[in-house]
Legacy VTK file of the C-alpha trace (Angstrom):
# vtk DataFile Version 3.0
C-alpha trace
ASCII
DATASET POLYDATA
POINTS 454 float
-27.841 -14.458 23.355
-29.714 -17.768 22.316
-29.777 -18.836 18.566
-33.121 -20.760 17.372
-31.443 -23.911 18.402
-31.083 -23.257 21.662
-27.036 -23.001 21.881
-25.601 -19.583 23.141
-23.688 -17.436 20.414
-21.136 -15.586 21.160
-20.964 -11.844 22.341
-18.628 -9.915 20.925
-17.049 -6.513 22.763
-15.510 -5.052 19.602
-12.295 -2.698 20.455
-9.922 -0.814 18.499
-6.848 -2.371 17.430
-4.238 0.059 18.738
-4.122 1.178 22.428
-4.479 5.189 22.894
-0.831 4.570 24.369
-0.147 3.316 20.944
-1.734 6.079 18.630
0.109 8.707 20.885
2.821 7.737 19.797
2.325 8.322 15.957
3.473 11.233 13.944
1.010 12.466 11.372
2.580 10.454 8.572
2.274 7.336 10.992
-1.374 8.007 11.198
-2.256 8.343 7.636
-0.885 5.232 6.877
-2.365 3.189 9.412
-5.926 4.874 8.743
-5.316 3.840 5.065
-4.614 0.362 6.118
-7.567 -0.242 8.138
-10.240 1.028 5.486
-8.121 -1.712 3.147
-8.697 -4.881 5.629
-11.774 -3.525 6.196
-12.912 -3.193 2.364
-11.394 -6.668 1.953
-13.525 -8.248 3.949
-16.698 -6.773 2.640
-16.219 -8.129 -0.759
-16.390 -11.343 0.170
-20.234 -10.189 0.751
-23.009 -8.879 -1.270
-24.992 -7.630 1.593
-25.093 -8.413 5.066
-21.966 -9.961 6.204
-23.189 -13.379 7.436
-20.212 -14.577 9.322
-20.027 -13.296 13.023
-16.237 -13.111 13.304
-16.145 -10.751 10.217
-18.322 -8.559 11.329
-16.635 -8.251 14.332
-13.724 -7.049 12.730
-14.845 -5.186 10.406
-16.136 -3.143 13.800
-12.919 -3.255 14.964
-11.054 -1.649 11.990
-13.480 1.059 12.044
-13.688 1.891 16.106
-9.666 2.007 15.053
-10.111 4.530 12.539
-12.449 6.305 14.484
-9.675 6.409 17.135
-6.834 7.314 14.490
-9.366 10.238 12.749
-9.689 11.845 16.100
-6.028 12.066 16.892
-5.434 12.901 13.398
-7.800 16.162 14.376
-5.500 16.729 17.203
-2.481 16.382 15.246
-3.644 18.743 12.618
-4.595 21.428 15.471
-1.399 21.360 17.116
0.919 21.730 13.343
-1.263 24.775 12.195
-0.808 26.284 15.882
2.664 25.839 15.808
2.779 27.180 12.014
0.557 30.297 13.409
3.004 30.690 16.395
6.226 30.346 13.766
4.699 32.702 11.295
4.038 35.267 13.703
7.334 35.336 15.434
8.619 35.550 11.472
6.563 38.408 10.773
7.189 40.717 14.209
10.645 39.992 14.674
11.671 41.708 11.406
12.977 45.146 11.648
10.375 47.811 10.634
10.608 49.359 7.057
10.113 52.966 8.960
11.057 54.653 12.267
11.067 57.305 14.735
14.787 58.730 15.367
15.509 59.810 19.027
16.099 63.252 18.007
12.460 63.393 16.607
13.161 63.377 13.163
11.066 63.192 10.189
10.656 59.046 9.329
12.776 57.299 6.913
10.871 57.034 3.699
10.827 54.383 0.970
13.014 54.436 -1.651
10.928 55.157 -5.088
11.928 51.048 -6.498
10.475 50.245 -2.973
7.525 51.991 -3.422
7.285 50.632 -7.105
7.234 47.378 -6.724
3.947 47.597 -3.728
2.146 49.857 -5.534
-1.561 49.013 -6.287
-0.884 49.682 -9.756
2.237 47.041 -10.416
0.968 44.312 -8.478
-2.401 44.318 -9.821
-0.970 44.035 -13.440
1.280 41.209 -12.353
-1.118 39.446 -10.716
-3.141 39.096 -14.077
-0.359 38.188 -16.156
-0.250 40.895 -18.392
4.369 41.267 -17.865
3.847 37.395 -19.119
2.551 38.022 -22.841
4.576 40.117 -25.433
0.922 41.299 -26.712
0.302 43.937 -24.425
1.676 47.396 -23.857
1.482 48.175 -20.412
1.363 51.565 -19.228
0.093 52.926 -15.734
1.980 55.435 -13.384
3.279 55.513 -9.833
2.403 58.150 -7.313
5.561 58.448 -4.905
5.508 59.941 -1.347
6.333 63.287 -0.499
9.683 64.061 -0.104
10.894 61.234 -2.054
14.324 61.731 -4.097
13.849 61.495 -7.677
17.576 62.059 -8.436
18.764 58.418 -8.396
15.915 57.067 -10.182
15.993 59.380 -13.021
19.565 58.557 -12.795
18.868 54.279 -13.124
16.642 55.564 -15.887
19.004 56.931 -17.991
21.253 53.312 -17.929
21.157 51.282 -20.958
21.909 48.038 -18.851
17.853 46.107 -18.721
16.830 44.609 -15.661
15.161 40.756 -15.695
15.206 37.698 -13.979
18.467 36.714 -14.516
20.838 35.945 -11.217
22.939 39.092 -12.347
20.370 41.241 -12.383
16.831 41.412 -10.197
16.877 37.327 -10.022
17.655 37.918 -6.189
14.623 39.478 -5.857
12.372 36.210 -7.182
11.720 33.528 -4.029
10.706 29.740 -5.577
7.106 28.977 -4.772
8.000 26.101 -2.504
5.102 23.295 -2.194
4.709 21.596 1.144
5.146 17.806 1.639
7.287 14.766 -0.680
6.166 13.272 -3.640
5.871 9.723 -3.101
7.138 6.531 -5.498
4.357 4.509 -5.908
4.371 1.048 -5.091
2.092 -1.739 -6.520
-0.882 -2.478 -4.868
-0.942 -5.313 -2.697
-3.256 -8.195 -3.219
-2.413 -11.659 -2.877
-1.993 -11.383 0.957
-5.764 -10.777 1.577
-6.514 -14.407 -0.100
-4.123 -15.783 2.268
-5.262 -17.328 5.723
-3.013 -15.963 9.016
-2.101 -17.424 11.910
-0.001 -17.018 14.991
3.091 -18.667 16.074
4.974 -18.599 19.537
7.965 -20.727 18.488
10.892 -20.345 15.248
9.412 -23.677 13.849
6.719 -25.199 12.681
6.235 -28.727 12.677
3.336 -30.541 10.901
1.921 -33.688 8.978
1.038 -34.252 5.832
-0.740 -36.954 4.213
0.745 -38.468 1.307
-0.976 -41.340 0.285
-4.408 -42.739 0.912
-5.356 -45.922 -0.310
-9.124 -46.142 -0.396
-10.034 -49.672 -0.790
-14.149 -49.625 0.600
-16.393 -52.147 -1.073
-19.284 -53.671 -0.950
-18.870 -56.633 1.335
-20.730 -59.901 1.277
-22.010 -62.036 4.219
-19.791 -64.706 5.482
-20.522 -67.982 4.394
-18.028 -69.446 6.846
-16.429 -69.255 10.045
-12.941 -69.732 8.495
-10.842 -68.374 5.319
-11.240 -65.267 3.664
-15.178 -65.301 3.283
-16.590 -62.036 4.467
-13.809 -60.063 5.026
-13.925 -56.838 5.147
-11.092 -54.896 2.630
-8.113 -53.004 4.673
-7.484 -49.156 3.296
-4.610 -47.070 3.944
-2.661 -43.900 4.737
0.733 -42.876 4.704
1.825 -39.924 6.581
5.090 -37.205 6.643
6.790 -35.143 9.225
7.389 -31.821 7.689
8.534 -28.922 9.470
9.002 -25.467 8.446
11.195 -22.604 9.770
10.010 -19.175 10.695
12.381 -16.620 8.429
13.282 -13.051 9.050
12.410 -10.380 6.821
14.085 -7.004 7.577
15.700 -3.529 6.137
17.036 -0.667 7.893
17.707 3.044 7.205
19.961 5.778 8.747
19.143 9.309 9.358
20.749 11.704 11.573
19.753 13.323 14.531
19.222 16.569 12.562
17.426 15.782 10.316
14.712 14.212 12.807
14.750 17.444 14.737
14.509 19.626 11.791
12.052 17.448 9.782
10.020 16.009 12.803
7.315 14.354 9.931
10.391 12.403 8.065
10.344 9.593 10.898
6.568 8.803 10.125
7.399 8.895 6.428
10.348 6.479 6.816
8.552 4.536 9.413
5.442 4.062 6.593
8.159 2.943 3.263
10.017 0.683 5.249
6.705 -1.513 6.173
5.273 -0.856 3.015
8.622 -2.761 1.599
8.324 -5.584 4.070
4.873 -6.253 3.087
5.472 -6.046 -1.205
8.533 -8.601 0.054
6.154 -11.162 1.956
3.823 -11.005 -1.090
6.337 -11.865 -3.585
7.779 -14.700 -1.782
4.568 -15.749 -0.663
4.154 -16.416 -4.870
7.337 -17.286 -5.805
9.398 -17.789 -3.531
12.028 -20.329 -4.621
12.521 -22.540 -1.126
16.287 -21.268 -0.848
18.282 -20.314 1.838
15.848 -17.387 3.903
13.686 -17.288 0.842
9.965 -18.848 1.667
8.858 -22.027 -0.481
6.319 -19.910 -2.204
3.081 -21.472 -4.093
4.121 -21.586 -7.579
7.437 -23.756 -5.841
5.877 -26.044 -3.808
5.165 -29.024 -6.615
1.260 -27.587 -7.489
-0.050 -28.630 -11.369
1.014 -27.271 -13.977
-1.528 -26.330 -17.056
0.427 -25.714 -20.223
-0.806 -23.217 -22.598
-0.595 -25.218 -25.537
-3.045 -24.049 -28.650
-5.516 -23.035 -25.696
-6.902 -19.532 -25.124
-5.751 -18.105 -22.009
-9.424 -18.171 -20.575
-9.150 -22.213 -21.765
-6.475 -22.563 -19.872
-7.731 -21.232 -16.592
-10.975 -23.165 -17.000
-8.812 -26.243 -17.674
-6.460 -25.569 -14.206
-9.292 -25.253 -12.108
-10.803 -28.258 -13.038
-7.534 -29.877 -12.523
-7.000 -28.245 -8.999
-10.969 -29.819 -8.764
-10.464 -33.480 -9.403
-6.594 -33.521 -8.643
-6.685 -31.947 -5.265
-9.945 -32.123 -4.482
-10.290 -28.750 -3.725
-12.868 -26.163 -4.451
-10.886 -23.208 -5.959
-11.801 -19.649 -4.687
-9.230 -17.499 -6.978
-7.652 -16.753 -9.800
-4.166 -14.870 -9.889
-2.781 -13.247 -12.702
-0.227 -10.268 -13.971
-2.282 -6.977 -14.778
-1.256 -7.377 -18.658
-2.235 -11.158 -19.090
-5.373 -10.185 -17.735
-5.706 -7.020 -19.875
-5.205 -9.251 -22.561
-8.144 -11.683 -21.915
-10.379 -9.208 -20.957
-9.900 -7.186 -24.573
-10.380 -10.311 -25.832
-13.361 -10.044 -28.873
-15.071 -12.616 -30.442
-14.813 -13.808 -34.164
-10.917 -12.693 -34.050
-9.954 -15.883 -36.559
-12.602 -14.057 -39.232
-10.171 -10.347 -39.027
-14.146 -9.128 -37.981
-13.929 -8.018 -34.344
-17.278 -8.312 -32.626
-18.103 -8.005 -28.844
-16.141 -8.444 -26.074
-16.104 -11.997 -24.823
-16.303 -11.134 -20.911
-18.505 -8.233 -21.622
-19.253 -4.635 -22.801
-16.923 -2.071 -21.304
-19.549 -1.032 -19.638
-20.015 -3.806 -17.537
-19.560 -2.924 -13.657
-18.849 -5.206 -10.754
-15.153 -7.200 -9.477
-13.536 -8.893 -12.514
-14.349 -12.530 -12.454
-13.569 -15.219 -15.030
-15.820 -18.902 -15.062
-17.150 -17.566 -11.619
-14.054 -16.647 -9.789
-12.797 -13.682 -8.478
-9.820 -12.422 -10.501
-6.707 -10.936 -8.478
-4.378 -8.809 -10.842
-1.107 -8.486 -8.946
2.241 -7.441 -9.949
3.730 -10.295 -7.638
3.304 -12.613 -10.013
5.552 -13.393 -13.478
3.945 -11.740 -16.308
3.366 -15.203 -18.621
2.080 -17.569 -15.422
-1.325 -17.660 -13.992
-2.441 -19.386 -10.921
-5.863 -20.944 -9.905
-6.230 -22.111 -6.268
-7.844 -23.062 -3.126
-5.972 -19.935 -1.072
-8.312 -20.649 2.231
-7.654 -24.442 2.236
-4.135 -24.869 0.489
-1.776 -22.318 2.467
-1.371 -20.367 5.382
0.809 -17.498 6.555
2.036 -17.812 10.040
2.894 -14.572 12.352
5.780 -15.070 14.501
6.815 -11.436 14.501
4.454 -9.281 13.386
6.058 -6.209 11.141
7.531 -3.701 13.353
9.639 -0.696 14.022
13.080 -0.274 16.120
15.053 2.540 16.253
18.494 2.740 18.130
22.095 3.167 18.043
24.178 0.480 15.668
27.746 0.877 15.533
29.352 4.145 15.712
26.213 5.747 15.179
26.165 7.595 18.946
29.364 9.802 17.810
27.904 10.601 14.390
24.833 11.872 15.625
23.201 9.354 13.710
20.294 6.531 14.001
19.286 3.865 12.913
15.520 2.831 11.710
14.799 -0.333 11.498
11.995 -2.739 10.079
11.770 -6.594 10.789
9.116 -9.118 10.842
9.921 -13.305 11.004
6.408 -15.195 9.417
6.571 -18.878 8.348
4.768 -19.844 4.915
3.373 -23.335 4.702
1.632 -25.254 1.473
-0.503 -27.523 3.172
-1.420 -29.087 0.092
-0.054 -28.097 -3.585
-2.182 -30.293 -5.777
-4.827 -27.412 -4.316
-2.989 -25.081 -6.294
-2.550 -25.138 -10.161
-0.186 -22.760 -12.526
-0.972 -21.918 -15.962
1.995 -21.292 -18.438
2.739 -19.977 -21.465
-0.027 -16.552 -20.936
0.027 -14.058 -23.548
LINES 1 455
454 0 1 2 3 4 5 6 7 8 9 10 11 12 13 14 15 16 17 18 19 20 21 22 23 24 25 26 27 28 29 30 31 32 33 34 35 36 37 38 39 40 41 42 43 44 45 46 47 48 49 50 51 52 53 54 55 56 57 58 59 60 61 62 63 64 65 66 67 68 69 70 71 72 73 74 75 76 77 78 79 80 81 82 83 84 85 86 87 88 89 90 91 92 93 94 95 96 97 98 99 100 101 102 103 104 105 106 107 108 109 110 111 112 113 114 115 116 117 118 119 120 121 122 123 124 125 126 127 128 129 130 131 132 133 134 135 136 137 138 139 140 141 142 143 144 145 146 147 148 149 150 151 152 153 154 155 156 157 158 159 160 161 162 163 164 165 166 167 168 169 170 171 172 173 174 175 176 177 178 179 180 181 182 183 184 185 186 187 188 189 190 191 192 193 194 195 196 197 198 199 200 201 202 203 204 205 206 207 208 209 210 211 212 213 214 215 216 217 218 219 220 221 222 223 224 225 226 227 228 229 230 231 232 233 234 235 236 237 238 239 240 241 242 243 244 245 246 247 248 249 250 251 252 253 254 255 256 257 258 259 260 261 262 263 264 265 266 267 268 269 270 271 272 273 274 275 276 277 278 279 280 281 282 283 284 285 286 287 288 289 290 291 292 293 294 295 296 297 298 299 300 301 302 303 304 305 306 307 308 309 310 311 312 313 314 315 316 317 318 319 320 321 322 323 324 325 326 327 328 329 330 331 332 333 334 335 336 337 338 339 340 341 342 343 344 345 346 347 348 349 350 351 352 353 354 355 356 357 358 359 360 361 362 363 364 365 366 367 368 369 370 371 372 373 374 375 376 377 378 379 380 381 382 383 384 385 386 387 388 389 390 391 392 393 394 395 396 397 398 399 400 401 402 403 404 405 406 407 408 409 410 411 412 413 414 415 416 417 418 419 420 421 422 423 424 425 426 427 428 429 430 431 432 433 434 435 436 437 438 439 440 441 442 443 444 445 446 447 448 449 450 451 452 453
């Protein structure tokens, strides 16, 4: 297709993400978790829009993540289908293949009946009174009677009548009798929500280093220059500027964690793999976040942002909104950068945004970023604010995240499962979660921490 200008734009094919060989392979829990990760990538990029989404790629895909969840939703459905037939098939097997309450002897005798505490306790009359609470609450006097079959003994239950010993709940007495209500599914930890990555540009790698330049020094010395006056000495020469230039290179590190289950318990509890499978990347990712932040440059760890020699922006006797304003001018004329971000721990930003004015005066008035009311993404002096537990409660950061930094893939976060050690004799394996990624500051004067936030 031809733009106005006459060049050809591209044509983009969008497809899912994940093969159909791929998504076959998912359990249910496997599934859930992808199609939750999808609708976030995809959700991430449409905030960076107000409308239309005006950049081609993006679009693209955005039409990608949904064509995947499309795909995942459809073999979710199939999923679904084939646990409640296999519940139907389990529950009817249950239910026929217990032994039958009455029977026919051979010799043509008269059925065996109930016996009358049988017949009490699936009466009409009992079960309609327990159903409505009424054996719960010492306010009502229940009374209602039982009509038993013919031919039923009453000799042994005017007998149990006559006992002084009460029957309840307790494990000596009908306790036996009471099954637990027993809820499907686990009850998850929650995790923090992950932010910071979607600020931070991505990139592939094929090798375990990465080797690149960066300019230190640049020596601008461009003036006007006047017309020679002579064909010798130093008249109209122009003025020589200059750059300096470093090798830096940067390994790619491995992040990884494993789990062991045994064979058992992945037979028995098909849906745990999927479960395990989902908390073990969920913990490589809240890892590659926080060192992406903070890392501190030893040993595996990544030399994360607030490490990497960016400015630093005291609090001082400044407000904490002050302070911000001040960094990103800093991260402005210092490193020339136009910030996009701000980054800060969910209770220093609590704090600012409470913040009222004429506080000094003990007379609260309104709030200084606006009425409670207010809807929209939190922002402060025009940027979007990030709350994220990555970062130390007391430090802010303000930033260029699309120019200053990128995130390199070498490994992309993955699952193995196999045999380690003496696991084949134990019936045992082993679940394991790895990715290797490279972090790089291209330039920390792009970058600019705030200290000191209350």
């Amino acid at each position: 297709m031809s733009s106005p200008n006459g060049t050809v734009e591209p044509v983009y094919k969008p497809e899912p993400l994940f093969t159909k060989e791929q998504i076959g392979n998912m359990v249910l829990a496997e599934v859930q978790a992808n199609l939750k990760d999808q609708y976030e990538k995809a959700e991430a990029i449409e905030r960076r829009y107000d409308g239309l989404i005006t950049d081609a790629e993006d679009e693209h895909q955005v039409k990608r993540h949904l064509l995947t969840v499309d795909a995942l939703v459809e073999y979710e459905g199939r999923l679904r289908d084939a646990l409640d037939r296999k519940q139907r098939v389990s529950t009817g097997l249950d239910t026929y293949s217990r032994p039958a309450t009455t029977h026919i002897q051979p010799n043509n005798q008269v059925p065996q009946l109930l016996s009358p505490g049988d017949q009490f306790v699936r009466s009409a009359e009992w079960n309609q009174l327990r159903k409505s609470g009424r054996f719960e609450s010492s306010l009502h006097r229940n009374e209602f009677a039982v009509m038993l079959s013919n031919g039923t003994s009453l000799i042994s239950w005017q007998r149990a009548l006559e006992q002084k010993t009460l029957i309840n709940s307790g494990s000596g007495s009908a306790g036996a009798m009471v099954f637990p209500d027993i809820q499907p599914g686990v009850v998850s930890i929650l995790q923090r929500e992950i932010n910071v990555l979607d600020l931070i540009p991505r990139l592939g790698t094929d090798s375990n280093v990465v080797e690149w330049v960066r300019e230190t020094a640049f020596t601008n010395a461009a003036a006007p220059t006047p017309e020679a006056t002579a064909s010798t000495g130093t008249t109209g020469t122009k003025p020589e500027s200059a750059l300096t230039y470093q090798a830096m290179t940067t390994n790619v590190h491995t992040m990884a964690h494993w789990i062991p289950i045994t064979n058992n318990a992945l037979n028995d509890a098909p849906q745990i793999r999927g479960i395990i499978n989902s908390r073990l990347l969920l913990g490589l990712t809240l890892t590659l976040e926080t060192q992406i932040v903070s890392g501190d440059g030893t040993g595996e760890n990544f030399t994360g942002i607030l490490n990497a020699g960016i400015g630093n922006q005291p609090l001082g006797t400044d407000s904490t909104l002050d302070a911000v304003f001040k960094a990103r001018t800093m991260v402005r004329v210092v490193g020339h950068a136009r910030p996009n971000a701000i980054v800060m721990h969910p209770y220093n930003w609590q704090t600012a945004r409470l913040s009222r004015e004429n506080t000094a005066s003990a007379t609260l008035g309104g709030y200084m970023m606006g009425p409670p009311s207010m809807t929209g993404a939190n922002t402060a002096w025009g940027l979007p604010v990030v709350e994220s537990e990555a970062i130390p409660q007391g430090t802010a950061l303000v930033g260029d995240f699309a120019m200053g930094c990128t995130l390199f893939d070498r490994e992309q976060s993955n699952i193995r499962v196999g045999l380690v050690n003496d696991n084949f004799i134990r019936n045992m394996q082993t679940i394991l979660a790895e990715l290797r990624a490279a972090f790089i500051v291209w330039r920390p004067t792009a970058f600019a921490r705030v200290t000191g936030v209350t």
